[in-house]
C-alpha positions in Angstrom: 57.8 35.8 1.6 54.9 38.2 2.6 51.8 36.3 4.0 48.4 37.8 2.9 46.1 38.2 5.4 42.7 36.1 4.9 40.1 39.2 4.8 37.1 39.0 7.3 34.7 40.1 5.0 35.5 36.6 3.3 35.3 34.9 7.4 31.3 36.5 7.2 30.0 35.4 4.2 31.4 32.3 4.6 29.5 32.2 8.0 26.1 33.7 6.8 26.5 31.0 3.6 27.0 27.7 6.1 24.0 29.5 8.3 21.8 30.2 5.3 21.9 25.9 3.9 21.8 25.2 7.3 18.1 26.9 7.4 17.1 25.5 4.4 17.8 21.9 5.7 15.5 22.8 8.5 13.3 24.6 6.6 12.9 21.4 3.9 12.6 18.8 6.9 9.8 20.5 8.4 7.7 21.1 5.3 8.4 16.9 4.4 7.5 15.8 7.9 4.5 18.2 7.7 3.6 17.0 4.1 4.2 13.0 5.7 1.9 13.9 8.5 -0.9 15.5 6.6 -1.0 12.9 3.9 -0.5 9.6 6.0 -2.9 8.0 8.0 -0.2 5.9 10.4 1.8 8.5 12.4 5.3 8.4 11.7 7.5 5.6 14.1 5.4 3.0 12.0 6.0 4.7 9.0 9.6 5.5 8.9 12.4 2.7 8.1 14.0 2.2 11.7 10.0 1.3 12.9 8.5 -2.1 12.7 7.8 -3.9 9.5 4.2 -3.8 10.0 2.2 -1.8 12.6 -1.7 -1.7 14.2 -2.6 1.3 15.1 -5.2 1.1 18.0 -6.0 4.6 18.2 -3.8 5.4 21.1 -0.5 2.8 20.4 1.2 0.9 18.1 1.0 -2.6 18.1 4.2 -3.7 15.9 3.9 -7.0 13.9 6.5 -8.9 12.1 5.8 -10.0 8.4 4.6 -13.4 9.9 2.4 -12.1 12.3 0.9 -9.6 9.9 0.2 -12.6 7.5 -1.6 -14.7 10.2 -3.7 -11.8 11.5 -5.2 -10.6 8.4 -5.9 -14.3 7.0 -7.3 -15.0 10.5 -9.6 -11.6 10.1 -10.7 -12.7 6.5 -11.9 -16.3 8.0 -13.6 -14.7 11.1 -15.3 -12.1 8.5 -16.4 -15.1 6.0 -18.0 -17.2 8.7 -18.5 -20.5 7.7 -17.9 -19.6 3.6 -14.4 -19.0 4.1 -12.3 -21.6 2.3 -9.6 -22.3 4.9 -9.2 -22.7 8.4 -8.1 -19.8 10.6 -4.7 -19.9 11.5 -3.0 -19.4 15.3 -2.8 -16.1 16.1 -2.3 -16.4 19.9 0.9 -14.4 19.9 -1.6 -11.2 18.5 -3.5 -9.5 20.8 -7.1 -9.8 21.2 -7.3 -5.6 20.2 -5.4 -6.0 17.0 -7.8 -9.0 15.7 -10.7 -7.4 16.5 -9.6 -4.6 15.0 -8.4 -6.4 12.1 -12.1 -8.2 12.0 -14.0 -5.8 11.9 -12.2 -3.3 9.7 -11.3 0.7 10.5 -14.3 2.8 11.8 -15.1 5.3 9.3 -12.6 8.3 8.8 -10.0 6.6 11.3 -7.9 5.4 8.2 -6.7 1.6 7.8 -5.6 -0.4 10.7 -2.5 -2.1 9.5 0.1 -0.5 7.7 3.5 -2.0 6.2 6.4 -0.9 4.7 6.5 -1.4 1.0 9.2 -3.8 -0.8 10.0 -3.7 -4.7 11.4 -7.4 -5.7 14.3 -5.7 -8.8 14.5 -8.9 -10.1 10.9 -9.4 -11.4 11.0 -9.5 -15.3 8.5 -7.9 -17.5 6.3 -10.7 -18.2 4.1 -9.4 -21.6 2.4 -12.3 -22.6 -1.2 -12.5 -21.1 -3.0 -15.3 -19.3 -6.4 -16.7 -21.1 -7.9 -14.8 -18.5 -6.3 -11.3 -19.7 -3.6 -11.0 -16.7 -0.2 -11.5 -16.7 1.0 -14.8 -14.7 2.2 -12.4 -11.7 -1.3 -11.1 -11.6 -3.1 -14.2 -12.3 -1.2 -16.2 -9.2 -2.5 -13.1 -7.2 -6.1 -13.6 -8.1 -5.8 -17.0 -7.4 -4.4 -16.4 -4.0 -7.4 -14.1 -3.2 -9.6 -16.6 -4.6 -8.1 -19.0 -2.3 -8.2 -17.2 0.9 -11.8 -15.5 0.0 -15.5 -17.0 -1.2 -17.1 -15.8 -4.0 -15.1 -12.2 -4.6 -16.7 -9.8 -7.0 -13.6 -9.1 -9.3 -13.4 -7.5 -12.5 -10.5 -4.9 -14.4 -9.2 -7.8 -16.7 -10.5 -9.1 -19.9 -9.6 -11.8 -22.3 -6.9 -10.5 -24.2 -6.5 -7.0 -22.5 -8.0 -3.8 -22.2 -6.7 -0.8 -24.3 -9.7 1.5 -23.8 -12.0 2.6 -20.4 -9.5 3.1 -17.9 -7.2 6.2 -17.2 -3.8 7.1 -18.9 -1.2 4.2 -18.2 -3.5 2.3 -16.1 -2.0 -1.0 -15.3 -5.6 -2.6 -16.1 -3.8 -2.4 -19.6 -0.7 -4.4 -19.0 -3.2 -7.3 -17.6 -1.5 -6.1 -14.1 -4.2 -4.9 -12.3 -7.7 -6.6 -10.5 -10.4 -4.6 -8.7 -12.1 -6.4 -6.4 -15.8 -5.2 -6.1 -17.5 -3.9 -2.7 -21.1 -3.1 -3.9 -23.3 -0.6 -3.1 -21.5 1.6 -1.3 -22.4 1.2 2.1 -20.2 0.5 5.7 -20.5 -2.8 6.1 -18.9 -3.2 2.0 -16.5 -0.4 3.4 -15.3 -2.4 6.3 -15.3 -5.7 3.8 -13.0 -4.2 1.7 -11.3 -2.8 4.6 -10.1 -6.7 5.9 -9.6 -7.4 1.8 -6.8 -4.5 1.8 -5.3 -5.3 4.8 -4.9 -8.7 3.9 -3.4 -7.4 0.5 -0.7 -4.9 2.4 0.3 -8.2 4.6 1.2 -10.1 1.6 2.5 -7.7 -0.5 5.7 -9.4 -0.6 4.0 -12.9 -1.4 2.5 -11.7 -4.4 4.8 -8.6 -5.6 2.6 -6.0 -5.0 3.0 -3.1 -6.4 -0.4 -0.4 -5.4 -3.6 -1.1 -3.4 -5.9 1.6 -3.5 -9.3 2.1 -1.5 -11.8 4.4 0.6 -9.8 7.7 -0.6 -6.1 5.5 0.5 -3.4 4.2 -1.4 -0.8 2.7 -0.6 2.9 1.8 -3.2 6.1 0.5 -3.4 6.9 4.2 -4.9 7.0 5.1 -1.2 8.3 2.6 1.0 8.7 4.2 4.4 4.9 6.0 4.1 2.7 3.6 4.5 -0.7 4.7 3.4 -1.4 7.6 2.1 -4.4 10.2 0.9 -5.7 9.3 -2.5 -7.1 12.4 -4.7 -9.3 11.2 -7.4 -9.6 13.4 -10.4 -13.1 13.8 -9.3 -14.0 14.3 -5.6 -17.7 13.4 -6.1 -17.2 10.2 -8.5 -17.2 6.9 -5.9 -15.9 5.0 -8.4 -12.9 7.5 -9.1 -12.3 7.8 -5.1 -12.3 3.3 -5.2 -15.2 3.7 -2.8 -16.5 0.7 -4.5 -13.7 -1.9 -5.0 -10.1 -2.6 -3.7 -7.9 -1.8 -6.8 -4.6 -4.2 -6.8 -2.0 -3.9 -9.1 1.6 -6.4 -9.4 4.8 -4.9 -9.8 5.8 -4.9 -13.6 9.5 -6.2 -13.5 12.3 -4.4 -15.2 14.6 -6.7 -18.1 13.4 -8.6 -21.1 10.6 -10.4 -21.8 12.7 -13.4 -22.7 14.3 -13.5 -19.3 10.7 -14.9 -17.7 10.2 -13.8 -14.3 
């Protein structure tokens, strides 16, 4: 039986096929980690799934922080930035370094992006929960508010309604699920910057806690959408609006749920 013989032609292209997806691979990589880089504030180990749950960044190190830790830190840092009006006690923090909390306390100096950054977690057993609160949130969003109320004095909030919104906020907003609270930072100044700054930062902490689902602030945002990135840049439809940018308030919105309204959640 004659034996064909494999052509080399075939051997080349072959080659030159393997070589060419081989350079795209590369070529993809390089343009994601550049994109990553370019729209994150935290560089990448704290970022990426294999790096700590939660991360400071000092300006020259990472200072990685279990879910715990990043709980007790950004509690403590709302009670040292209330003074005598905060509503708790501060709780230990002696395992945290002095650098983070101060850090932490005093909020990120302008343009050096937030502090604290966590990865992001979607609970897929949440259940879309439709019917609205008195107040115009759902219960998930209403047990949020009332944790921020009870870790914080006198908050400015507002993005809710009595029975809902359907007009005044942009296309498939969650303000009009009765998901959504923005947490008010008036005028626009740095000290309401850094205020909002230790409000966020407590908000990425317990993200879990309260089934977070977005935070957006000072031109940052930060999702469940994108779980290994951290925070990110945040481009408002218009660059010269502060309310657009969330210069003025802390949006928060809760994670909707997937399943029927029926099955509670």
């Amino acid at each position: 039986m004659a034996h064909r013989t494999a052509r080399p032609e075939r051997h080349g292209r072959g080659a030159l096929a393997a070589v060419a997806v081989v350079v795209v691979l590369v070529v993809v990589a390089v343009l994601s980690v550049r994109w990553v880089v370019r729209n994150t504030d935290v560089p990448l180990p704290v970022s990426m799934p294999w790096g700590p749950e939660c991360a400071v960044w000092t300006g020259q190190e990472h200072v990685r922080l279990d879910r715990d830790q990043a709980r007790r830190a950004t509690t403590a840092a709302a009670v040292a930035a209330q003074g005598d009006a905060a509503p708790i006690g501060s709780p230990d923090t002696s395992d945290i370094p002095d650098e983070v909390m101060t850090l932490l306390e005093e909020g990120p100096e302008e343009d050096a992006g937030p502090s604290l950054s966590c990865r992001s977690t979607k609970n897929p057993d949440l259940r879309v929960q439709e019917e609205l609160e008195p107040s115009g949130l759902t219960a998930r969003a209403q047990r949020l508010k009332d944790g921020m109320d009870e870790h914080f004095a006198e908050l400015s909030t507002g993005g809710y309604h009595p029975g809902g919104f359907d007009t005044g906020h942009g296309e498939d907003s969650a303000h009009y699920d009765g998901r959504a609270i923005d947490v008010f930072y008036r005028p626009v100044n740095e000290e309401n910057r850094r205020a909002g700054w230790v409000m966020a930062h407590w908000l990425i902490a317990h993200a879990p806690d309260y089934a977070i689902d977005v935070i957006i602030f000072d031109d940052r945002i930060w999702s469940t959408s994108y779980p290994s990135l951290g925070w990110r840049r945040y481009e408002a439809d218009d660059p010269d609006n502060e309310i657009l940018r969330h210069l003025d308030h802390v949006h928060v919105d809760v994670q909707e749920g997937r399943g029927s309204a029926e099955a509670g959640g």
